[in-house]
N, C-alpha and C positions, 0 to 999 in steps of 0.2 A: 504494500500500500504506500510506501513512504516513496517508493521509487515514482507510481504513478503519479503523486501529489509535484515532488519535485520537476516530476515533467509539464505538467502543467503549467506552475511557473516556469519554469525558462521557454515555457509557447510562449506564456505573457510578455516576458522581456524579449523573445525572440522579435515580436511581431511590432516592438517600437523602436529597435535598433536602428541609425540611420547608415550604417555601414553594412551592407547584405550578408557581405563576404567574411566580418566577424566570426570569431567562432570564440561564444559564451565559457566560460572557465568561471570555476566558484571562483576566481579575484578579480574578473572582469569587473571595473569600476561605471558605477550607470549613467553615472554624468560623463566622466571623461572618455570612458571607453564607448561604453553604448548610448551615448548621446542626449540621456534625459536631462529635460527643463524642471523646475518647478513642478508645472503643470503634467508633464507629465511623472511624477513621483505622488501626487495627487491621486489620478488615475488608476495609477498602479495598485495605490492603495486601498483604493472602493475596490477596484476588480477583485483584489485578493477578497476584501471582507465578505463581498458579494459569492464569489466562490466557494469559498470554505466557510463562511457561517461564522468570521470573527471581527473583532475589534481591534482596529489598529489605532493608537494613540499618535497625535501629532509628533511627541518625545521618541513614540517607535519610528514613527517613517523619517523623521531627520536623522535616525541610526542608521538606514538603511544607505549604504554609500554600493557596498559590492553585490555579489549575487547570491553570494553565502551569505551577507545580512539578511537579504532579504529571503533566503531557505530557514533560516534560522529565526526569522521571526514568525514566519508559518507554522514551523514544525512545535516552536515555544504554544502558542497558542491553539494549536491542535491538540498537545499534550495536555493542555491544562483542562479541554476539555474530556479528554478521556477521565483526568480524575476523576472528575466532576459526577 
């Protein structure tokens, strides 16, 4: 499950990169590497809540710099709901 989830996201960030030819690595950074604005870190962020059913905190999404952040804040929040 954790593998499909992780694929998921990186469709996400696949699908805003402005360089085709990139190829996504957990230290791929989103703004310098894969080109996001503001606005698009925004985005990213409803899609994830929207997809998996969580809450991203404005404090979480200006963590999110690479792509392992932004796996790692999924997988945090998807854990927490398993406790739950």
């Amino acid at each position: 499950m954790e593998q499909l989830i992780h694929f998921q996201v990186e469709r996400m960030l696949r699908r805003k990169r402005r360089n085709p030819a990139l190829t996504l690595t957990p230290s791929s950074r989103l703004q310098e590497d894969i080109g996001f604005d503001s606005i698009d870190l925004v985005e990213l962020a409803i899609n994830l809540e929207h997809r998996f059913h969580i809450e991203i905190t404005d404090a979480e999404m200006e963590r999110m710099r690479t792509v392992q952040d932004v796996l790692d804040c999924v997988d945090h929040h998807l854990s927490e709901l398993l406790v739950k």
